[in-house]
C-alpha positions in Angstrom: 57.1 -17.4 -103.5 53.4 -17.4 -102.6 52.8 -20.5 -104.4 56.0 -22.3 -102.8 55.0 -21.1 -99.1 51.2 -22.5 -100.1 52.8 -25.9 -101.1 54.8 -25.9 -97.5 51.4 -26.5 -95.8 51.6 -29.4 -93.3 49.4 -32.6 -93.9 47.1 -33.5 -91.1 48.2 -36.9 -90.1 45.6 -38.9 -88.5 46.3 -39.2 -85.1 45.8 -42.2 -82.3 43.8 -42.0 -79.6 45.4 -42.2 -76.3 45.2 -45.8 -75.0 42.2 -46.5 -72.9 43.3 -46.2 -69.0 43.3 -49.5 -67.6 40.4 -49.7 -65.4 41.0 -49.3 -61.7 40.2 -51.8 -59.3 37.3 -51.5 -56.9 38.6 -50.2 -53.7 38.4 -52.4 -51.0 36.2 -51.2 -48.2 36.9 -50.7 -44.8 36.1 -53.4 -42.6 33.2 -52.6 -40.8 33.7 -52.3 -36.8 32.6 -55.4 -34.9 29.9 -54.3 -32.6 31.5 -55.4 -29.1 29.3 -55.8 -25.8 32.1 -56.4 -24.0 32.2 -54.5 -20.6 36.1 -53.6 -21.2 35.1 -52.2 -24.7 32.1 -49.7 -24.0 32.5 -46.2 -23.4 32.7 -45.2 -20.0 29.7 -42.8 -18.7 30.5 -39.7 -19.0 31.1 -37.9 -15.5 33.2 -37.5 -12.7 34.1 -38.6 -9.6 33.2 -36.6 -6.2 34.6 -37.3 -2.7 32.9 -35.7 0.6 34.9 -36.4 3.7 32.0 -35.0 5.9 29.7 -37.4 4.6 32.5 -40.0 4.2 30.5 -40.9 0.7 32.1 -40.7 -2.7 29.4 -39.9 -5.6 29.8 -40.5 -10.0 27.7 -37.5 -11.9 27.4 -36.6 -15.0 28.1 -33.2 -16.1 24.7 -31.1 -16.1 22.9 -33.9 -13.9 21.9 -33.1 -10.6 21.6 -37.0 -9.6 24.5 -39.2 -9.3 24.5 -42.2 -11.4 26.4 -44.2 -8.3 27.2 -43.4 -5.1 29.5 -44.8 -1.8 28.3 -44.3 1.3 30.2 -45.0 4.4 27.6 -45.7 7.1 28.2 -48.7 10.1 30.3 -50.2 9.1 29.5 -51.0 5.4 29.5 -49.0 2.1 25.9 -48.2 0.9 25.7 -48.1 -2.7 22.9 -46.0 -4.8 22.3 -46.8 -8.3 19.3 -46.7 -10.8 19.8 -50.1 -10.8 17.6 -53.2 -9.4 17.5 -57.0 -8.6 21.1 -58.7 -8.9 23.8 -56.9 -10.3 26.8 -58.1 -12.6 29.9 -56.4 -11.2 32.7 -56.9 -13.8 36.1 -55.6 -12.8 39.5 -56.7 -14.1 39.7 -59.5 -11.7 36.3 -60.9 -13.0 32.7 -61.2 -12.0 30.7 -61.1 -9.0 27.5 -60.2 -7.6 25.6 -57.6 -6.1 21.5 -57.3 -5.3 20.2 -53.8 -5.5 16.9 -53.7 -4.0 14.9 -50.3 -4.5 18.4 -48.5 -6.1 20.4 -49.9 -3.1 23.1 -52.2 -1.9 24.9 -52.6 1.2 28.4 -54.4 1.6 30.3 -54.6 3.9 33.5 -52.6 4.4 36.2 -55.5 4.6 34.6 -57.2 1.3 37.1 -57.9 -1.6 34.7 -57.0 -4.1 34.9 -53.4 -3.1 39.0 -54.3 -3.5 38.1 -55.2 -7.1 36.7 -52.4 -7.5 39.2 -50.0 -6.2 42.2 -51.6 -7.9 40.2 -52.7 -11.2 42.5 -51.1 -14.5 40.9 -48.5 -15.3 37.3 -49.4 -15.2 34.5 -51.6 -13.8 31.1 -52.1 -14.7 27.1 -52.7 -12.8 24.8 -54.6 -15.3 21.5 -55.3 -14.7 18.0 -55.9 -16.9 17.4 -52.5 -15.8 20.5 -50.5 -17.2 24.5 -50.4 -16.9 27.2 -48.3 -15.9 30.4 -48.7 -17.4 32.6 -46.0 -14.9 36.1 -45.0 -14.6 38.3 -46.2 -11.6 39.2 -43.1 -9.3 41.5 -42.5 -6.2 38.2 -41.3 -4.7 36.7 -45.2 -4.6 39.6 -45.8 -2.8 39.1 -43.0 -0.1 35.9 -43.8 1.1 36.8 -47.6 1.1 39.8 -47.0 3.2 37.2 -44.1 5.2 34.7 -47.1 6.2 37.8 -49.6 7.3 39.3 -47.1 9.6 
């Protein structure tokens, strides 16, 4: 019985290798993000809005800043603007482009002007540019206050 279990032994068979995995296709990479310097498209500063009857002035600062970046001052008749900002000014709202000339950090204009309107009812956003900087800021029921403030 030895002998006929001994004979029962299996035969290695030669076995196939696996068929080569067809090769993958290189992924297609992500399209790289188009760099935009459009006013609409750049982060707004980082801050927040700050409206002082008393001293009928509205003011932008950043978090941790003692300085404001911008602020509206009602004074006779006009809004006072202060910005780290000099020499004519790009102001870009929704409703397009105008001008403003800071001289020293400051502008004045006068309360019944409708670019302080584009301003206050811009969506969302407006921007100061300048070859000295640019504030990209959002729009906040504060601008509004102090515009309304100065009209009487």
């Amino acid at each position: 019985m030895a002998l006929v279990m001994a004979g029962c032994t299996a035969v290695p068979t030669p076995q196939t290798p696996p068929p080569a995995p067809a090769p993958r296709p290189a992924p297609t990479p992500a399209p790289l993000p188009t760099a935009s310097q459009s006013w609409e498209d750049r982060a707004l500063n980082p801050g927040a809005w700050r409206y002082d009857a008393d001293s009928r002035s509205a003011t932008f600062v950043q978090a941790g800043s003692p300085s404001p970046l911008l602020t509206l001052r009602c004074a006779g008749g006009a809004l006072h603007l202060t910005a780290p900002l000099d020499g004519p000014v790009a102001l870009r709202t929704s409703a397009g482009t105008d001008q403003i000339r800071f001289d020293g950090g400051a502008a004045t204009v006068p309360s019944r002007d409708l670019r302080l309107d584009r301003i206050a009812f811009s969506r969302g956003r407006f921007a100061l540019e300048s070859g000295s900087g640019a504030l990209t800021l959002p729009v906040q029921s504060e601008i509004g206050r102090v515009i309304e403030d100065c009209r009487g």
